[in-house]
N, C-alpha and C positions, 0 to 999 in steps of 0.2 A: 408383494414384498420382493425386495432385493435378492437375487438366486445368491445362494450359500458359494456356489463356485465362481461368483461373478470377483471375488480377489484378486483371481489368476487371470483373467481375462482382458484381452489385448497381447502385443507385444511386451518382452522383458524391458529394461531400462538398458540394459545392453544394446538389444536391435535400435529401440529407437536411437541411442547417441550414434550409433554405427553412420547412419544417415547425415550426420551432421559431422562437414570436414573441420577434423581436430588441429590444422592449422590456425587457432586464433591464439595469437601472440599476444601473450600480457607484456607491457610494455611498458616502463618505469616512468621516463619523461611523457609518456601521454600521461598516463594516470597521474602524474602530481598536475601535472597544466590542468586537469581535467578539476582538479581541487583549486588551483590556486586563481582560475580566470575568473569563477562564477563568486567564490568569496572572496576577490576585489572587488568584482562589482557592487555585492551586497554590503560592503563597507565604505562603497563610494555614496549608496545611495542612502544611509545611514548619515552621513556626514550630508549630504546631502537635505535631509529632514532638518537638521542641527543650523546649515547656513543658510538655505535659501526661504524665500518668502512661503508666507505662511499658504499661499492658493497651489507653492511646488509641494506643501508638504503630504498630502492626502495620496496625489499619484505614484509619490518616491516610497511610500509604506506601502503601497500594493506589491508596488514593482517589487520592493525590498523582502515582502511574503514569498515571491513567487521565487528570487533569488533563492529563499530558504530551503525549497521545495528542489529545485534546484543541486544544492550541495549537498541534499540529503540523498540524492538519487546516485549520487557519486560517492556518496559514504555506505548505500546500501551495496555497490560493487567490492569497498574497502572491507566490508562485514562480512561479505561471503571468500576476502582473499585473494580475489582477482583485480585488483586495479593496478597492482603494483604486483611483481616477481617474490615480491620480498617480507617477509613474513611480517617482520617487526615495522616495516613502512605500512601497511596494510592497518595494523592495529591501530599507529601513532595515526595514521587520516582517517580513519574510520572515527575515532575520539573526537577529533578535531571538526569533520563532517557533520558530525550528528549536535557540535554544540547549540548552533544556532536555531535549530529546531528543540533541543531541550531534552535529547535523549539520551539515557544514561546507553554507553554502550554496550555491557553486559547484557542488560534485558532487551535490548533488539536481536542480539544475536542467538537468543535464548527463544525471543519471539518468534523470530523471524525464521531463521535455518534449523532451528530445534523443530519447530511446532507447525510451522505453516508452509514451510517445505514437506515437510514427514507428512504433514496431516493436510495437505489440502484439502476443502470444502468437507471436511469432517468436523460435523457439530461440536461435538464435545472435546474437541481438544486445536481447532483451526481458531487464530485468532483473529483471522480477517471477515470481520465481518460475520458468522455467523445467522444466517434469518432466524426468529423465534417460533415455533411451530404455532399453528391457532388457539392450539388448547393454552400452551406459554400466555399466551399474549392475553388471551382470554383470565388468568389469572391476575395479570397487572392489577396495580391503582387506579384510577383516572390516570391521576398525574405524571403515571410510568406511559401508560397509553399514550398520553398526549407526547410526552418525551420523546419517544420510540417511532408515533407517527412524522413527527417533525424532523425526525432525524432520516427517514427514509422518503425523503424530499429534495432536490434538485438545491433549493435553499439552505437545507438542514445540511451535509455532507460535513460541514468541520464541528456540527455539533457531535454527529456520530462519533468521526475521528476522535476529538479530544474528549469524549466520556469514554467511548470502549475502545478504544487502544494506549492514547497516553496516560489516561485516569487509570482504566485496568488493569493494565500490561506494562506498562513503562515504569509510571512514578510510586504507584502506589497500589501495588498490588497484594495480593493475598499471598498467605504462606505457597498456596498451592501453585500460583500463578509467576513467584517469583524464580530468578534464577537460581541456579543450583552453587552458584560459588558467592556466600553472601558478604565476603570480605569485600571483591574487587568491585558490587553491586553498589556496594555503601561508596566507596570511592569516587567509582561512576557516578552516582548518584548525587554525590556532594559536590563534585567537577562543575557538574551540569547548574546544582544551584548556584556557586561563588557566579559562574559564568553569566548568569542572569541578574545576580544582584548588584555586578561588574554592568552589566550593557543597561541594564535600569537604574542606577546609580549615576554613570556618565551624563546620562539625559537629562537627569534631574539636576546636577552638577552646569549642565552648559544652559539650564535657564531660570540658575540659582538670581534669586532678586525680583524675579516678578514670575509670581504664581501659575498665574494666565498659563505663561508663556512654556513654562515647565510642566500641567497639566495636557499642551498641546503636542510637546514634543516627547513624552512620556504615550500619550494618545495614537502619533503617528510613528514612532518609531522603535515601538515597543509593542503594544496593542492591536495595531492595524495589521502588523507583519504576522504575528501572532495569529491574528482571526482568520490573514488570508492563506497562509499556510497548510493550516490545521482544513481547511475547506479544499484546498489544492489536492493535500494529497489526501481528504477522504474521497474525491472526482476522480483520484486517478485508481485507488484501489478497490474501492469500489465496482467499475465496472474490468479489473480484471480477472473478477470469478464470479458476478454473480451477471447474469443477461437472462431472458427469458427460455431460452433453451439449455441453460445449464444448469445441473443436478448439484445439489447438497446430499452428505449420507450420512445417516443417523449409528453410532455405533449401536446402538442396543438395538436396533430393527434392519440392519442391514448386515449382519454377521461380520464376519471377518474386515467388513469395509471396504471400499474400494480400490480397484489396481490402482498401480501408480498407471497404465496406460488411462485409467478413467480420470484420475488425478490431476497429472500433468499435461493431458493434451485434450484430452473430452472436455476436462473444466477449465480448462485457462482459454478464452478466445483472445483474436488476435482482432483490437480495436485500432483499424487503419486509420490515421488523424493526420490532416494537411500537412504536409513536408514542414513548416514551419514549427507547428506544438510536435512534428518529430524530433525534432532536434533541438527545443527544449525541455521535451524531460528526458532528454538523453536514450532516447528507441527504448524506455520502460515496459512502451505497450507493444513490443515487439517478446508477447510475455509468454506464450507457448512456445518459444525458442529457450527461454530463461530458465523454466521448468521442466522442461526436459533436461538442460543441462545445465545447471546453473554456474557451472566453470566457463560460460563464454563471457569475456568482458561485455560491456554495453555496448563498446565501439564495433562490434563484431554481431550483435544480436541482428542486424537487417539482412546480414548473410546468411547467419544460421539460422532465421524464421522462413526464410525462402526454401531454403534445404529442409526443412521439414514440414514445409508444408506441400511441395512436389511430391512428397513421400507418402503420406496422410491429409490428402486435401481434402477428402469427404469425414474425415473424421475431427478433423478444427472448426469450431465458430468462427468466422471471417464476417466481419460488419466494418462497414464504413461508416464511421462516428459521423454524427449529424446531429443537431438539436431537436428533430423529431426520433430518432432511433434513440438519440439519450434520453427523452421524457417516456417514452414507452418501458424502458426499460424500470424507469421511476417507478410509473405507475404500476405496474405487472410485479416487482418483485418484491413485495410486500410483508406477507407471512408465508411458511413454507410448509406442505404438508408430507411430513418425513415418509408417512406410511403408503403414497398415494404415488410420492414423489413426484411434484406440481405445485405450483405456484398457484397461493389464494388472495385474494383481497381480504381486509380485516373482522369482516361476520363469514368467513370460511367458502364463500365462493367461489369453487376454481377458476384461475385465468391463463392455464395453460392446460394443456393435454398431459396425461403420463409422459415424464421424460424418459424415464427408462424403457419405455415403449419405444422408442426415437432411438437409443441408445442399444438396444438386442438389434433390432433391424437394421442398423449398422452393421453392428457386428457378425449377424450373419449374412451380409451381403458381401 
């Protein structure tokens, strides 16, 4: 079991930012460019879907998902307050950011910096992801079974997404789960639908007179972006807390829970991806720099992961993303056994060693 003093263990959140130079300038004209480049494109390639033939429409809905993915990783700097100097510009892009993906913005920020900053890779209360422990899983349906397995599959990723975060957490959550200010939630929330029945309305509107033509453009520039999306950014959150050597901790069997040094640096690895997918999701997976301090803007996150990883380089996950490291990681992180702390496959067979084994021997070294 989890030692009782392992709370306090590591560095304060003081030493670690200490290591990261507090020169990063939030910067007004970067931060709106940083809104206003990626949601032109995704409105060129919208219009897009609307004008051009029907063989451009299938690749401009991809593109136009990934777009999404895109301004929501720029609305997730707007949500934490850093994209912009300015309070009230922060809130106004951050609204505007998260339209296109469908989220109301109360409940991200409720999600997001309430819950899953505070509580990383904490079962009971981290909303990213969470594994289900054997015995969980073991109580399922079939049908939740088959859900659950499919969703923790290379294929599945925006099934997971859109059941357990925007089903859960976003649109339609439980009293428990919802935000704590339920006026501005309903507003959000309402935003978010007109918004949708506005860009699904339009479509149907530009291939008003032949069916066909309005099921296709409804299909590809509404649905596709949608699917690819929701799949985009379950790939990208996904593997930023959960890899083969990273620990989950259970509050009822791990006491106090873990430090924030096991938190934000033990559990967030940093998944290095060709200079190209760095610079489209905005150095996202520059994410052990992020949690440690999540006051750096994005534009700043490649400096500040290098400054902390000089500092703590035996104590950060560092993988070079690869389609063989990403299917490993598929396959390995399955169900999770809280008490054992280790990763099982679904009839309870370990497939990794005690993490917290890995994790003391660290620490006392």
């Amino acid at each position: 079991m989890y030692p009782p003093q392992a709370s306090t263990s590591g560095p304060d959140v003081a030493e670690v930012r200490s290591h990261i130079s507090p020169n990063h300038r939030v910067r007004t004209l970067v931060g709106v460019l940083s809104y206003l480049l990626p949601t032109l494109a995704w409105a060129g390639t919208l219009v897009g879907v609307i004008l051009l033939p029907w063989w451009a429409k299938v690749p401009l809905g991809l593109l136009n998902g990934v777009l999404i993915g895109v301004i929501f990783i720029v609305g997730h700097d707007a949500c934490h307050g850093i994209l912009t100097p300015h309070r009230w510009l922060n809130r106004l892009l951050g609204r505007l950011c998260l339209l296109p993906s469908l989220h109301p913005y109360t409940a991200w920020v409720h999600n997001h910096n309430g819950l899953h900053h505070a509580f990383t890779n904490w079962k009971e209360r981290d909303p990213g992801f969470p594994p289900l422990s054997v015995g969980e899983y073991r109580t399922l349906s079939p049908f939740r079974r088959w859900v659950y397995r499919r969703q923790r599959t290379w294929y599945g990723l925006g099934l997971l997404y859109f059941l357990d975060m925007w089903v859960k957490w976003e649109m339609f959550p439980t009293a428990e789960r919802a935000p704590r200010n339920p006026k501005a939630y309903f507003w959000d929330r309402l935003l978010v639908s007109l918004f949708a029945l506005l860009w699904v309305g339009g479509l149907v509107l530009a291939g008003w007179g032949d069916w066909l033509e309005t099921l296709l453009l409804v299909a590809c520039g509404f649905v596709l972006p949608q699917m690819m999306w929701n799949w985009w950014i379950g790939f990208i959150i996904l593997q930023q807390h959960t890899h083969p050597r990273v620990a989950w901790y259970s509050s009822e069997l791990d006491g106090g829970g873990p430090s924030y040094f096991q938190m934000q640096v033990r559990a967030t690895p940093h998944i290095t991806f060709p200079a190209p997918f760095r610079w489209l999701m905005r150095h996202v997976m520059e994410h052990t720099a992020h949690h440690a301090d999540p006051g750096v803007p994005l534009y700043h996150l490649p400096e500040a992961q290098k400054a902390i990883e000089k500092k703590y380089r035996t104590d950060i996950i560092r993988v070079m993303w690869g389609p063989r490291e990403f299917l490993r990681t598929m396959r390995t992180c399955k169900v999770y056994d809280y008490a054992a702390h280790r990763w099982c496959d679904y009839d309870g067979k370990p497939l990794t060693p005690p993490l917290l084994e890995r994790e003391e021997a660290a620490t006392s070294a």
